[in-house]
BALOBA-1460 file (C-alpha; in Angstrom, 3 decimals):
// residues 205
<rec num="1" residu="x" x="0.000" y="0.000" z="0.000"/>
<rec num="2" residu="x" x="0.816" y="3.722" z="-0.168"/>
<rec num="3" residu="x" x="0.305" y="6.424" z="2.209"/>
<rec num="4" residu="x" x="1.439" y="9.863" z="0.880"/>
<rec num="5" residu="x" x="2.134" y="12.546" z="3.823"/>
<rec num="6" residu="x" x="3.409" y="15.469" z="4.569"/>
<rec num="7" residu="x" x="5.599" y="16.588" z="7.603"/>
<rec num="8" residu="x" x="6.490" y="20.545" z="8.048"/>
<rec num="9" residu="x" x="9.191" y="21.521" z="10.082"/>
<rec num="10" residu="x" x="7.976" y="24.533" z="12.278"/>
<rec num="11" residu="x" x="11.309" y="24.884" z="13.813"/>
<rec num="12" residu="x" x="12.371" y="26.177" z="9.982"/>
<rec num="13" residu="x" x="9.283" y="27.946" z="8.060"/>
<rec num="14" residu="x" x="10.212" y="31.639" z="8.303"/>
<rec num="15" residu="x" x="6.833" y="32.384" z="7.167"/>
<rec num="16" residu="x" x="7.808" y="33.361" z="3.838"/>
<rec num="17" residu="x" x="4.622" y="31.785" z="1.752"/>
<rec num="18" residu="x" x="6.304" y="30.880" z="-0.782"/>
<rec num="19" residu="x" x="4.503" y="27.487" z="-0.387"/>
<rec num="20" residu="x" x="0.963" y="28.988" z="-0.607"/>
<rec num="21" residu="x" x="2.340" y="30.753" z="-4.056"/>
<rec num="22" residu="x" x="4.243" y="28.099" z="-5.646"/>
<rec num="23" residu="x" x="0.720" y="25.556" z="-5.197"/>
<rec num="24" residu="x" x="-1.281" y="28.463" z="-5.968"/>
<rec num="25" residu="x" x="1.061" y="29.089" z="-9.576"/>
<rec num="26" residu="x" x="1.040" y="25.105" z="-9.635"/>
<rec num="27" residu="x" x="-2.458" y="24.514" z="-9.472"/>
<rec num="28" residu="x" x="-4.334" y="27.663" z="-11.308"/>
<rec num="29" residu="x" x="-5.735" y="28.615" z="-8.089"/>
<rec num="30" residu="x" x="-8.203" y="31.844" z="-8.432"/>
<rec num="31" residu="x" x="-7.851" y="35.534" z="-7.040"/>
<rec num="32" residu="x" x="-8.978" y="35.356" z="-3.535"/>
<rec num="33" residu="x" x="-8.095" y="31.875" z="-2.858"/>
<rec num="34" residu="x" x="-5.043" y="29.843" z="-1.441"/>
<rec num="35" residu="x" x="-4.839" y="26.029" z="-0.875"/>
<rec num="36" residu="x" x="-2.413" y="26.078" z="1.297"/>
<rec num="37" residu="x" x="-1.810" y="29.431" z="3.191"/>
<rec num="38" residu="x" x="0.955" y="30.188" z="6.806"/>
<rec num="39" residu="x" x="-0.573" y="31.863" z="10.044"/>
<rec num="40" residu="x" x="0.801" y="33.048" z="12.689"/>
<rec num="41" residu="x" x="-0.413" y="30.945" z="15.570"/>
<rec num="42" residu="x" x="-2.217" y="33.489" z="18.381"/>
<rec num="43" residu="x" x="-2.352" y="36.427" z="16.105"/>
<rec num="44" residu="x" x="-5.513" y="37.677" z="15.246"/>
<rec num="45" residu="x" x="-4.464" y="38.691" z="11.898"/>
<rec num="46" residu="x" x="-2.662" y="37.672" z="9.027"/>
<rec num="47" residu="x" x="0.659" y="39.579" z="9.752"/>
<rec num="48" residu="x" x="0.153" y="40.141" z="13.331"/>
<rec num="49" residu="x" x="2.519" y="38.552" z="15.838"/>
<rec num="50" residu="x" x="1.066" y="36.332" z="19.254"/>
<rec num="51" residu="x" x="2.080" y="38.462" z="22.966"/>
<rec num="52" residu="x" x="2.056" y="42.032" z="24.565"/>
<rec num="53" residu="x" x="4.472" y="44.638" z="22.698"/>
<rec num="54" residu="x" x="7.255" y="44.456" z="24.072"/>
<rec num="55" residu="x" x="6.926" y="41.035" z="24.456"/>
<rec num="56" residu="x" x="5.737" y="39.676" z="20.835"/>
<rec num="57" residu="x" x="6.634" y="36.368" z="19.114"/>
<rec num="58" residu="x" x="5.809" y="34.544" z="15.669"/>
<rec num="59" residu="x" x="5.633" y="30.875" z="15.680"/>
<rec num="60" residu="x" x="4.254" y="30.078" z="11.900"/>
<rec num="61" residu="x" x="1.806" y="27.719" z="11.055"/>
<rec num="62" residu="x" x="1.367" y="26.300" z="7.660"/>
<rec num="63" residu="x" x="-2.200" y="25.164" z="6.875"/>
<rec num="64" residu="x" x="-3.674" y="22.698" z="3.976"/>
<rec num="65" residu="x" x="-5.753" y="19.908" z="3.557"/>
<rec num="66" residu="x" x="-4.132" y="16.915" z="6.519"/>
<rec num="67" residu="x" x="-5.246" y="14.241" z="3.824"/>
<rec num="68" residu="x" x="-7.173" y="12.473" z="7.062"/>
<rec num="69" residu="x" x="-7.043" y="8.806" z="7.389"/>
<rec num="70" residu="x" x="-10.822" y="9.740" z="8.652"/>
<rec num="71" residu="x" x="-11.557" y="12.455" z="7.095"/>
<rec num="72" residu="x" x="-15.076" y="14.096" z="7.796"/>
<rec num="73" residu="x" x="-15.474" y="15.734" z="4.771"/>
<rec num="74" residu="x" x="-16.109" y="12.254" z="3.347"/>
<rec num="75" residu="x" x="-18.384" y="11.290" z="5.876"/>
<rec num="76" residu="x" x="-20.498" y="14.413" z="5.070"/>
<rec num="77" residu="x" x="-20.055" y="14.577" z="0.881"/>
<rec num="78" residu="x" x="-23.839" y="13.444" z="-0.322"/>
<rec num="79" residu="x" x="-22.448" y="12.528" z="-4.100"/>
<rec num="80" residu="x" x="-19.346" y="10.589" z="-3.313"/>
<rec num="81" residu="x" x="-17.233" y="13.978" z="-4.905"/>
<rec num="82" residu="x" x="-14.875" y="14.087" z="-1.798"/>
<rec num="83" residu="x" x="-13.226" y="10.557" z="-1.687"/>
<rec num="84" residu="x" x="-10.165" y="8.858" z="-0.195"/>
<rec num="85" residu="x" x="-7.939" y="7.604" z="-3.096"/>
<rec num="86" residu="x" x="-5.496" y="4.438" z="-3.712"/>
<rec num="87" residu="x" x="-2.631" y="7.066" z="-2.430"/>
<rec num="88" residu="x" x="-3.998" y="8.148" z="0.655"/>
<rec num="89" residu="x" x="-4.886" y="11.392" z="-0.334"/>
<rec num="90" residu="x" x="-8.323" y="13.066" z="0.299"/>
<rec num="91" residu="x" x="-9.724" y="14.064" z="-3.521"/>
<rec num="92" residu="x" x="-12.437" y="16.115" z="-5.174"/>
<rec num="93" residu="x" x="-14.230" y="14.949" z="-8.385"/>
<rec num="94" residu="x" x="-15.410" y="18.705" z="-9.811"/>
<rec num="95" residu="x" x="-17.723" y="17.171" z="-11.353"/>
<rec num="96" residu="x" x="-19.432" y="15.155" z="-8.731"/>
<rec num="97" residu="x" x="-19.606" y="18.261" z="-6.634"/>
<rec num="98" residu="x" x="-22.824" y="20.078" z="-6.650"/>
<rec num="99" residu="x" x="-21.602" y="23.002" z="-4.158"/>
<rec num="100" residu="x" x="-23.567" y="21.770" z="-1.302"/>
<rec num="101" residu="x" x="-20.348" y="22.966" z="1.053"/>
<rec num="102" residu="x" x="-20.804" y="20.209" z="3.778"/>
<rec num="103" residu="x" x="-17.420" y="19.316" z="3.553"/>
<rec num="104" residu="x" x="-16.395" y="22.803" z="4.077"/>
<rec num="105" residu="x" x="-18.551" y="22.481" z="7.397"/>
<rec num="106" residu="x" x="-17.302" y="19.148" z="8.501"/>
<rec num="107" residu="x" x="-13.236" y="20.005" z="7.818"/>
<rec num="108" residu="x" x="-12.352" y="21.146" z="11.273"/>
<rec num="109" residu="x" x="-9.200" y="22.745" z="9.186"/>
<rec num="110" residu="x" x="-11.162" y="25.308" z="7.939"/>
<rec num="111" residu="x" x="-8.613" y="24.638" z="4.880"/>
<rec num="112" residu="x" x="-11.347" y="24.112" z="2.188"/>
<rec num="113" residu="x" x="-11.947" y="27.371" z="-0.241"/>
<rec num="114" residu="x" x="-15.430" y="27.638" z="-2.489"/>
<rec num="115" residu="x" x="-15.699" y="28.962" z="-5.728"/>
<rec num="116" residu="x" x="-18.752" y="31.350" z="-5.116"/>
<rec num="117" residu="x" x="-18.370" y="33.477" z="-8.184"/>
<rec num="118" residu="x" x="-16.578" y="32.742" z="-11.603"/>
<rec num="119" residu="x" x="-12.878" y="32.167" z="-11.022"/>
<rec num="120" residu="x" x="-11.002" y="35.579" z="-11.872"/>
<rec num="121" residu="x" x="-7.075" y="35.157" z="-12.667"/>
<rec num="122" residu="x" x="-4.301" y="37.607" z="-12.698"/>
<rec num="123" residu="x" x="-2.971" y="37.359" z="-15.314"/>
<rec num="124" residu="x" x="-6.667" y="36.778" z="-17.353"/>
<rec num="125" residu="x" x="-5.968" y="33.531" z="-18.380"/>
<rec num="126" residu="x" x="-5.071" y="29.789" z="-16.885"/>
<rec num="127" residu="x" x="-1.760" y="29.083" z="-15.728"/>
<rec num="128" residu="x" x="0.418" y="26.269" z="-14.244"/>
<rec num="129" residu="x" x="0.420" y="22.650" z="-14.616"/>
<rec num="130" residu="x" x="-1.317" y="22.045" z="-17.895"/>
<rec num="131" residu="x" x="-2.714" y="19.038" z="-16.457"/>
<rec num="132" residu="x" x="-4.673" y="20.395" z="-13.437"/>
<rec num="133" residu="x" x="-8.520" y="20.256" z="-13.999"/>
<rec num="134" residu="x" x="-10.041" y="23.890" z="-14.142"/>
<rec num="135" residu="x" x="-12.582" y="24.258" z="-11.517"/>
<rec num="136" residu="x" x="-15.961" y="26.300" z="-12.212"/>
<rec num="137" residu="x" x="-18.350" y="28.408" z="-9.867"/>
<rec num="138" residu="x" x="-19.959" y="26.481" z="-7.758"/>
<rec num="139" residu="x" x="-17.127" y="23.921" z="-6.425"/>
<rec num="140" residu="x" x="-15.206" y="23.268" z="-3.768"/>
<rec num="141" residu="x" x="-11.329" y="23.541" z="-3.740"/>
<rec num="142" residu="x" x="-8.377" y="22.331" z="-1.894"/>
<rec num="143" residu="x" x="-4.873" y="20.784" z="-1.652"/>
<rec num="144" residu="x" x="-4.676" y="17.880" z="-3.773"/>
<rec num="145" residu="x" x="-1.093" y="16.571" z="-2.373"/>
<rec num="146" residu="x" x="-0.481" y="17.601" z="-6.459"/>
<rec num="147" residu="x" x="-2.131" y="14.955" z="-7.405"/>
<rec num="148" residu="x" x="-0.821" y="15.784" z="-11.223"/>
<rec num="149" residu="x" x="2.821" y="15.463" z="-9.758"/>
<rec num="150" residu="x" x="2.148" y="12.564" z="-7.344"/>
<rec num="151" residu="x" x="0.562" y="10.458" z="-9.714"/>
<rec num="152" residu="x" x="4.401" y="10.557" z="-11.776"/>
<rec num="153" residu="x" x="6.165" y="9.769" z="-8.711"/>
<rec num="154" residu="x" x="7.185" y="13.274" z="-8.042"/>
<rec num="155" residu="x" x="7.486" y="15.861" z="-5.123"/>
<rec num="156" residu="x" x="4.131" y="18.578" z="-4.757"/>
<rec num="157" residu="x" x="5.318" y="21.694" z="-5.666"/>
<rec num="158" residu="x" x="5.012" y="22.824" z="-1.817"/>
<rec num="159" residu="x" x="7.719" y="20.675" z="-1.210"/>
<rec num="160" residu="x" x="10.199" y="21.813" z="-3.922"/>
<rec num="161" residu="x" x="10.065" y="25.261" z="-3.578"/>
<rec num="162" residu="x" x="10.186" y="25.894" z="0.135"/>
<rec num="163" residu="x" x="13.994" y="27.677" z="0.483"/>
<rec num="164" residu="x" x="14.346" y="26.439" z="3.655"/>
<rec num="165" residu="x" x="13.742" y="22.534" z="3.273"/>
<rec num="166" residu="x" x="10.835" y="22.783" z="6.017"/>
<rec num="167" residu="x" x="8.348" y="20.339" z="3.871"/>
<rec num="168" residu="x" x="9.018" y="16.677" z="3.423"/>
<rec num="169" residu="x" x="6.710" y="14.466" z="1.094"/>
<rec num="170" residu="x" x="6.584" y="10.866" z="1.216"/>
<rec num="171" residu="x" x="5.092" y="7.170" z="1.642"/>
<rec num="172" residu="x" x="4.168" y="6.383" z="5.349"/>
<rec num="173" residu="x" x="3.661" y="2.905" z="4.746"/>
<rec num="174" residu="x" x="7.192" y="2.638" z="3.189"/>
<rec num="175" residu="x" x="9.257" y="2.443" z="6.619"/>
<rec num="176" residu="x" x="12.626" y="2.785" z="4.835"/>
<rec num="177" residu="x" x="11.373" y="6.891" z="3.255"/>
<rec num="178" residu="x" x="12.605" y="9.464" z="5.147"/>
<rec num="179" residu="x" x="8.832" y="10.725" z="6.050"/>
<rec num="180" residu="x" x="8.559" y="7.362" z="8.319"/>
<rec num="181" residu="x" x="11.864" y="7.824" z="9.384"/>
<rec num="182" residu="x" x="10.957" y="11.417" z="10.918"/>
<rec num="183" residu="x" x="7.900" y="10.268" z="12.281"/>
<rec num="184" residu="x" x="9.258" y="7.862" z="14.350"/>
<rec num="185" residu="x" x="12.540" y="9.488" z="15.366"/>
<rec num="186" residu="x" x="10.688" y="12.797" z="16.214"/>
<rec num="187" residu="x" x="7.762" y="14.175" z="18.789"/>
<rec num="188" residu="x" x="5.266" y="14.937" z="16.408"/>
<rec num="189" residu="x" x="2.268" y="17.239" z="16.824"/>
<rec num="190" residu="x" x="-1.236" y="16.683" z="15.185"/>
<rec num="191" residu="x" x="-3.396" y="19.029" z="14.359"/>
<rec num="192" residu="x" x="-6.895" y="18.867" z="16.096"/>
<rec num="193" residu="x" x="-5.936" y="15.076" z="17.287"/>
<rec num="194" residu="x" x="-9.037" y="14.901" z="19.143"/>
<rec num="195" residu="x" x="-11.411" y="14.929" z="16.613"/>
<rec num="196" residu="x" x="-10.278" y="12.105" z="15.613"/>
<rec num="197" residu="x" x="-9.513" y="12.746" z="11.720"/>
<rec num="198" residu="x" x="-5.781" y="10.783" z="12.072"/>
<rec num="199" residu="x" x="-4.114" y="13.633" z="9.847"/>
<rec num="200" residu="x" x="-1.836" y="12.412" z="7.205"/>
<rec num="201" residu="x" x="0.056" y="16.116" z="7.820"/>
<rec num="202" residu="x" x="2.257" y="16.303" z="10.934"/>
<rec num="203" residu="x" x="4.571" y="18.800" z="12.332"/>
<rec num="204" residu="x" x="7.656" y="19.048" z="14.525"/>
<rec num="205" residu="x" x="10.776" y="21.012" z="15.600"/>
């Protein structure tokens, strides 16, 4: 079997987002929309920091889909469009989905974006992988693990383009990859691990 992951190394993400723009380039993602997007964890705003001035810190957070070994959007979908594939990764079938957003309420990730007008782009026309379905109004988006990319073998673009090496991608069934490696060697944090979604996304210093 195959169990594609993700680990992020908070200890290293500067905050940078060069992840959320390298999948949003990747993947055609709209105006107004990121798959993957970096918080700062206690700020109550996108740039803010967590703490009292003088005393004011910024621990990032990068958020996407966790790829749940339970996920609850799945549970929720009424058309079978959000589905767990062969790879382990949680996937949409556009055209399956009839914009009923009770995945969006289910994901306690808040990391799932709807298409509530008619996709604008800047520049006005698609870009990225060639292969990467164009969605419509009236879907749901998200992280796809690059499915386009995955499906070759290869790295999401995440992954490749973070400057500081903070993202590793690999098989958690395959003991010998260095994904299993880290998750073994390391204390690893889960987001949410009470609700009992078993994220395929894990973090650690």
């Amino acid at each position: 079997m195959t169990r594609y992951a993700l680990a992020i190394n908070t200890g290293r993400c500067m905050g940078c987002q060069t992840c959320a723009n390298a999948c949003k380039m990747e993947n055609n993602v709209p105006m107004g929309m990121l798959w993957n997007r970096v918080v700062v964890e206690g700020a109550d705003c996108f740039d803010g920091a967590a703490g009292e001035y003088p005393h004011l810190k910024r621990n990032y957070l990068a958020l996407t889909c966790q790829h749940c070994e339970n996920p609850a959007c799945e549970k929720v979908c009424p058309t079978g469009a959000t589905y767990k594939d062969e790879l382990g990764r949680v996937e949409i079938d556009y055209e399956k989905c009839i914009g009923c957003r009770m995945c969006m309420a289910a994901c306690p990730y808040n990391v799932r974006v709807f298409n509530w007008a008619d996709p604008v782009r800047d520049p006005e026309f698609n870009y990225g992988n060639k292969n990467v379905p164009v969605r419509e109004k009236g879907v749901m988006e998200k992280c796809t693990l690059c499915k386009e990319l995955t499906d070759k073998g290869e790295t999401p673009m995440c992954v490749r383009c973070c400057p500081v090496k903070a993202r590793t991608f690999g098989d958690l069934d395959d003991p010998t990859s260095e994904i299993s490696r880290l998750k073994d060697s390391r204390s690893v944090r889960l987001l949410l691990e009470d609700k009992g979604t078993r994220p395929q996304v894990f973090y650690y210093e």
